[in-house]
C-alpha positions in Angstrom: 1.8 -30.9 -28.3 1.9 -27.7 -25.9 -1.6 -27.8 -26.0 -1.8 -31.4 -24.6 0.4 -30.3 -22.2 -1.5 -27.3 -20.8 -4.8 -29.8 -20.3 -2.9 -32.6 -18.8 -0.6 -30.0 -16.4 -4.2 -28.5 -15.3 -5.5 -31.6 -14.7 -2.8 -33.2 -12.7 -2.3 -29.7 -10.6 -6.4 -29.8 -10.0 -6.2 -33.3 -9.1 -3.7 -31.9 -6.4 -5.4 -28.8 -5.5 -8.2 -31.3 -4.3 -6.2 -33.6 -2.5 -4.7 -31.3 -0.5 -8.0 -29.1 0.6 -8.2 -30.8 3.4 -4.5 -30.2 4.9 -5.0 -26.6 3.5 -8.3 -25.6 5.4 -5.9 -27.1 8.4 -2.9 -24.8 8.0 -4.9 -22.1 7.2 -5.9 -21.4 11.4 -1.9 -21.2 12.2 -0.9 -17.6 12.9 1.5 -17.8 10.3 -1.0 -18.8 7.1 -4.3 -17.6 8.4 -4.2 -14.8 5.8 -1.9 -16.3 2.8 -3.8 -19.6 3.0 -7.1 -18.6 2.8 -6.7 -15.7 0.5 -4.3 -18.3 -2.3 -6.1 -21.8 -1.9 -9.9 -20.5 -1.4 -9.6 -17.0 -2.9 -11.0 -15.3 0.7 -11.0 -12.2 -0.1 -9.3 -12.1 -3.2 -10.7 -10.2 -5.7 -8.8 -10.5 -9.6 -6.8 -7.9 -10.3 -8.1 -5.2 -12.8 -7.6 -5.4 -16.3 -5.2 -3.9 -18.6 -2.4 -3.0 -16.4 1.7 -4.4 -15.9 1.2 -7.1 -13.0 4.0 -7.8 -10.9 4.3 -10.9 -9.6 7.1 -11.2 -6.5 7.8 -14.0 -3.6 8.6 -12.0 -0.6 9.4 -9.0 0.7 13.1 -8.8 -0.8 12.2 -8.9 -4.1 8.7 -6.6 -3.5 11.6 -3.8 -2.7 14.0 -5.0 -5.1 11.2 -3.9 -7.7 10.7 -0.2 -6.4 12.8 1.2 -9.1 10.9 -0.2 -11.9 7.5 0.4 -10.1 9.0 3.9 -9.9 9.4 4.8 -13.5 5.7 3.6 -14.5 2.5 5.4 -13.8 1.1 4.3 -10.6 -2.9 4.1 -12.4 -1.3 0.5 -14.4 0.7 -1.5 -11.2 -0.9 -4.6 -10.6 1.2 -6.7 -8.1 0.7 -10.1 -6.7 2.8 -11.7 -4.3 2.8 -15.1 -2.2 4.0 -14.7 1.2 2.7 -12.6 4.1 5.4 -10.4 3.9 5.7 -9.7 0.3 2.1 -9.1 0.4 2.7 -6.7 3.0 5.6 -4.8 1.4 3.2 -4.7 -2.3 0.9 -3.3 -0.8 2.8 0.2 0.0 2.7 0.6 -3.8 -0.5 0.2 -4.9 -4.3 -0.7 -3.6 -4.1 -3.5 -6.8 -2.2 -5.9 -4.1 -3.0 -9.4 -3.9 -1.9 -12.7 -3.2 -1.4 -15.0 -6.0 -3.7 -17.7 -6.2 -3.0 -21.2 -6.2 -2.9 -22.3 -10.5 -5.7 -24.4 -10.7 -7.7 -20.9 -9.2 -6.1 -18.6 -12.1 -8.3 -20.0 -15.0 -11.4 -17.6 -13.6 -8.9 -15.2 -11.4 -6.6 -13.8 -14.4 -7.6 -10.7 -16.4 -6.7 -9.5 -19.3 -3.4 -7.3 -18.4 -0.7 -5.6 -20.7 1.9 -7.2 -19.4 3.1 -9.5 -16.5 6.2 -9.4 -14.8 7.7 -12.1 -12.9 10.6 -11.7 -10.4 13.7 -14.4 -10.4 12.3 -18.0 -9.6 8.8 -17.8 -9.6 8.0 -20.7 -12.2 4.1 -21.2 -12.0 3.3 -22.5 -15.8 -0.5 -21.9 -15.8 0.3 -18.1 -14.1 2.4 -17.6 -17.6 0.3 -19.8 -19.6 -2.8 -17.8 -18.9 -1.5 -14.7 -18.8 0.2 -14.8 -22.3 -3.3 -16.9 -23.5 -5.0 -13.2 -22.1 -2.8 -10.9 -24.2 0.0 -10.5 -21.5 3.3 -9.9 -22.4 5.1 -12.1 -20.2 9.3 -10.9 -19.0 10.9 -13.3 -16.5 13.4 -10.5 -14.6 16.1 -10.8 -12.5 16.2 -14.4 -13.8 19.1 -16.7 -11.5 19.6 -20.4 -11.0 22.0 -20.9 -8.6 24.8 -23.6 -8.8 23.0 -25.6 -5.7 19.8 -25.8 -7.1 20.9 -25.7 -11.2 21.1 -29.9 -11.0 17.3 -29.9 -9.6 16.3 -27.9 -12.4 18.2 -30.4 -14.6 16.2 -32.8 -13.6 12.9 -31.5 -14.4 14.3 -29.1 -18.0 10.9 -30.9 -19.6 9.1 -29.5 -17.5 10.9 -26.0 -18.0 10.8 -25.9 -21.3 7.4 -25.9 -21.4 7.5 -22.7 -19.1 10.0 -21.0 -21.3 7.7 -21.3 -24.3 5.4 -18.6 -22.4 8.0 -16.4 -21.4 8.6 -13.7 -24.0 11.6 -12.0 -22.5 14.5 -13.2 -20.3 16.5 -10.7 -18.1 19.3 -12.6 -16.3 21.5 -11.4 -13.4 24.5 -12.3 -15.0 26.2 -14.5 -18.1 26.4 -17.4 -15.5 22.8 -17.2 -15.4 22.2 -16.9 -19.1 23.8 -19.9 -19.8 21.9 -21.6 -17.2 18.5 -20.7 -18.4 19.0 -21.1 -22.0 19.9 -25.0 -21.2 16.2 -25.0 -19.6 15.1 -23.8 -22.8 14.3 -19.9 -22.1 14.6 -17.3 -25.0 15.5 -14.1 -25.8 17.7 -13.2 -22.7 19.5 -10.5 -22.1 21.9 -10.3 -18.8 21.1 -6.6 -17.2 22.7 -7.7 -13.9 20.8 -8.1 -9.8 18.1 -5.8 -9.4 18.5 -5.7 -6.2 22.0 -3.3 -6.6 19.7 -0.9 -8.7 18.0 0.9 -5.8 19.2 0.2 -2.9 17.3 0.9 0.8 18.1 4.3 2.0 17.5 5.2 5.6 14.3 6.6 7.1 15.8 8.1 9.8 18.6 9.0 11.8 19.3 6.7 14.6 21.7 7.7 17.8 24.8 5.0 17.6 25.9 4.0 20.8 29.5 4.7 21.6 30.8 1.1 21.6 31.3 -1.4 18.7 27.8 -1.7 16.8 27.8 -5.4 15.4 24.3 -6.6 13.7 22.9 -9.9 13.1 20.8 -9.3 10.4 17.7 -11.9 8.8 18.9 -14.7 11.2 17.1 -17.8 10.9 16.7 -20.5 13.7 20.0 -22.3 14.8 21.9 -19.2 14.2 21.2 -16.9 17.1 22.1 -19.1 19.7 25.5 -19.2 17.5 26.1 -15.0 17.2 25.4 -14.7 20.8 28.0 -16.8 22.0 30.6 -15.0 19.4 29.0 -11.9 20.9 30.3 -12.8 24.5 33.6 -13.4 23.2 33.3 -10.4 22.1 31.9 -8.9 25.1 34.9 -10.0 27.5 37.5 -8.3 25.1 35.4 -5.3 24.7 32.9 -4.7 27.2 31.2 -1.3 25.2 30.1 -3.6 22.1 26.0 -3.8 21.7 24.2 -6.5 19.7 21.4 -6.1 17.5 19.9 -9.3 17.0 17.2 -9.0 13.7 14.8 -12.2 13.1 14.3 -13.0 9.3 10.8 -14.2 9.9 8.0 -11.2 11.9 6.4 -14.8 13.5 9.8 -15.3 15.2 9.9 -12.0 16.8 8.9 -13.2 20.0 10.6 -16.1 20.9 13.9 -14.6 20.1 13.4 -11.6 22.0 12.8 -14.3 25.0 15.9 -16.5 24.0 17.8 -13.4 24.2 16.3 -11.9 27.2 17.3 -15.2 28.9 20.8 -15.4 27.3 20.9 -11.6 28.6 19.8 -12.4 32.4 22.6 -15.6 32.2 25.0 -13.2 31.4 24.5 -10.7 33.7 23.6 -8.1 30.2 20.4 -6.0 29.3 18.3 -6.5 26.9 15.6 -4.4 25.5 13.1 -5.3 22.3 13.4 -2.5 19.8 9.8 -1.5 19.2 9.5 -0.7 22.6 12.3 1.8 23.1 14.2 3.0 20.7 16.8 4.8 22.3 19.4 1.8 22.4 20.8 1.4 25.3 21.4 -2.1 26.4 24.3 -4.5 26.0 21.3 -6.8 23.5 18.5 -5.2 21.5 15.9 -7.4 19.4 14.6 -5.7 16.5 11.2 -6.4 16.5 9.7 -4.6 13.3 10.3 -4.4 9.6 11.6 -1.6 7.7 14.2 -0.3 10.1 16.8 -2.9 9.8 18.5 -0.4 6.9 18.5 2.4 9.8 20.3 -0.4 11.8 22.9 -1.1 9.4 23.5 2.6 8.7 24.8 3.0 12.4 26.5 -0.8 12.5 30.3 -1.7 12.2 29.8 -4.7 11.6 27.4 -6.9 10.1 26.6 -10.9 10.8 24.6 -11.7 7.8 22.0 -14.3 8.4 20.3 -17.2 6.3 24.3 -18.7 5.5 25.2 -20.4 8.7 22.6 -23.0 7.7 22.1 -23.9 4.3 19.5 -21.7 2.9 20.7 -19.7 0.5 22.0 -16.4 2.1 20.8 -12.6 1.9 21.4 -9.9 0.8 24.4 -7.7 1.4 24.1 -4.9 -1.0 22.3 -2.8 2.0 24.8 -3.3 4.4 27.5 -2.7 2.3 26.2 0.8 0.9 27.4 1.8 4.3 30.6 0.4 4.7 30.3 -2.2 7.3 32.2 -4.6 7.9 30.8 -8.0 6.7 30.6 -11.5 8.0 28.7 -14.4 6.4 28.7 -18.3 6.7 29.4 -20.4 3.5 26.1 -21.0 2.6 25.2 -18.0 0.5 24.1 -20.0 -2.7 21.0 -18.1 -3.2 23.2 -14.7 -3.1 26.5 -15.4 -5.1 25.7 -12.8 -8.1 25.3 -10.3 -5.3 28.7 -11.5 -3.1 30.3 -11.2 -6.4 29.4 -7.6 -7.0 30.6 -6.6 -3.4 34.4 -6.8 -1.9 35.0 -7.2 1.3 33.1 -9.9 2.5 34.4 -12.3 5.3 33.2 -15.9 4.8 33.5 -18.0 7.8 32.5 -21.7 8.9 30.1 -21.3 11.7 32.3 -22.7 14.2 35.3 -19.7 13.5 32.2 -17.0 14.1 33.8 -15.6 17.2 37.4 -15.9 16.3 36.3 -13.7 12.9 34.6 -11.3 15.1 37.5 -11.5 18.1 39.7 -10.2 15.1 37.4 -7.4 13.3 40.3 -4.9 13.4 41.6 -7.5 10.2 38.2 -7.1 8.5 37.6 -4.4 5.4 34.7 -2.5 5.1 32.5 -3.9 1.8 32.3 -1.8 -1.2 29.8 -2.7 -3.9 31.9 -2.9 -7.2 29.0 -2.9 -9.8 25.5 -1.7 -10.6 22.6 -3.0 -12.7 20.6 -1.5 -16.3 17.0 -1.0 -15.7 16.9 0.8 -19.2 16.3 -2.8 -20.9 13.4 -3.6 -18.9 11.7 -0.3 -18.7 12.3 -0.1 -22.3 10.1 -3.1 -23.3 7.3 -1.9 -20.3 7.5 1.5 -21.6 6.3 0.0 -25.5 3.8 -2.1 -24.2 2.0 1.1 -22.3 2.9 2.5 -25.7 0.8 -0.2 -28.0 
């Protein structure tokens, strides 16, 4: 039966793979895929990965740093990583020269090598990159495993489908019981909850950053919809206290620019200054746009409060752990679905409707800092990596 499956899953997925070439070679000239695209869908560029290593496979750049502790405690000569967006690529590739993109599936029958063992962070569910892998001699460990309560019913729907993926997963580690449960009704095995890897390790600071003397409030990993919303709570706050300064930080790199104009034309309305952060970083003005990755943890370690993006619309939330290593104050929108495991571990957390953003932030004095109240064990994981290197 499973090995009907895995011929009649290739079949249909390479029946889609074809299909779709044509919208694919398409996408692939937008700024935003002209490097993921060709490298997953025509393998431009995209060498296998060598053999006999621990692969890594991540999503995007939260969960390519959420795996620095593991990556850490391994020798550097055995990381293989794969990732599938631009910016997980990106942050991969700061660990090793073995960095690639993960291929579409139907490309992984002549891409996958023989490796020790393959790693899989949270909800990447490809069944041919398990299938293969395990077929190869892979151990295969699902980590950080979560199914949040929005998309749990989905995953209902398709559990045949699931259980077929479970059967080439060797090892489960959940985020929490919740999660456990969860999984084990989509048919996944030997699972053992070792909490959100992303509280194991968390960002420090790369430098020290000046804070300007007024209020510090952050909009961090905003998505569209919600700047326009924080700038109006931010003049609110602006009449009652004219020293407050706004860091507005994008989610996406590709949206850098037309934020930094949206602001800079919000700005000149106003009567405010605004100033992009990669091109002076001595912050001065009433609005600055960061406009690079990897600082926004220097930005949250001078911040006293911090909007967190990605919940004012529904799309699942971020994370708060770095924010609240610090102590800010925190305010989110309800729609943190994707991040409730990690809100759980942290007090202190304001959630507001979108439409009481500038009251919450009009009354900050009320607001308590966040403190995160639990950690996660790596020693499960890093035990079972540590035997296969062993073997």
């Amino acid at each position: 039966m499973e090995r009907l499956f895995f011929l009649l899953y290739s079949a249909v997925i390479g029946i889609f793979y074809i299909m779709a070439l044509p919208f694919l070679a398409l996408f692939s000239f937008k700024i935003k895929y002209r490097d993921s695209i060709p490298a997953r869908f025509f393998l431009w560029n995209n060498r296998p990965l060598k053999k006999e290593g621990i692969w890594f496979h991540v999503c995007s750049f939260g969960e390519a740093k959420a795996v620095a502790p593991i990556i850490e405690a391994l020798p550097k000569e055995v990381l293989r990583m794969s990732a599938t967006t631009y910016t997980g690529f990106e942050a991969i590739n700061s660990y090793t020269t073995q960095s690639r993109y993960l291929p579409f599936e139907p490309l992984l029958f002549g891409w996958v090598k023989p490796q020790k063992a393959l790693v899989v962070v949270e909800a990447e569910f490809w069944y041919l990159l398990f299938a293969l892998a395990k077929k190869r001699g892979a151990k295969t460990l699902l980590i950080n495993a979560r199914i949040s309560e929005y998309s749990f019913p989905k995953y209902l729907k398709m559990v045949w489908l699931y259980k077929h993926i479970f059967k080439q997963i060797d090892e489960v580690y959940a985020q929490s019981q919740t999660d456990k449960e969860r999984l084990e009704l989509l048919g996944a095995k030997n699972i053992k909850v070792t909490g959100n890897i992303k509280l194991a390790k968390l960002p420090m600071p790369t430098h020290s950053l000046t804070k300007p003397s007024g209020l510090v409030v952050c909009a961090a990993s905003t998505h569209e919809g919600e700047e326009a919303l924080v700038l109006e709570a931010y003049l609110a706050l602006k009449k009652e206290e004219p020293c407050a300064v706004l860091i507005l930080a994008p989610r996406h790199p590709e949206r850098f620019e037309k934020i930094a104009k949206k602001a800079e034309a919000f700005a000149q309305k106003q009567r405010l200054v605004c100033q992009k952060y990669s091109q002076n970083k001595v912050m001065q003005s009433d609005i600055i746009v960061l406009d690079t990755l990897g600082d926004l943890v220097n930005i949250y370690a001078i911040s006293d409060i911090v909007i967190l993006g990605g919940a004012f619309e529904p799309l699942g939330g971020h994370n708060a752990a770095e924010a609240a290593q610090f102590g800010c104050k925190i305010i989110s929108g309800k729609h943190y679905f994707n991040q409730k495991d990690v809100f759980d571990a942290i007090e202190g957390i304001a959630v507001v409707e979108a439409s009481d953003l500038s009251k919450k932030i009009l009354h900050h004095s009320l607001l308590k800092p966040a403190k995160i109240k639990s950690q996660t064990d790596l020693a499960p994981i890093l035990k079972s990596l540590n035997n296969v290197l062993s073997n």
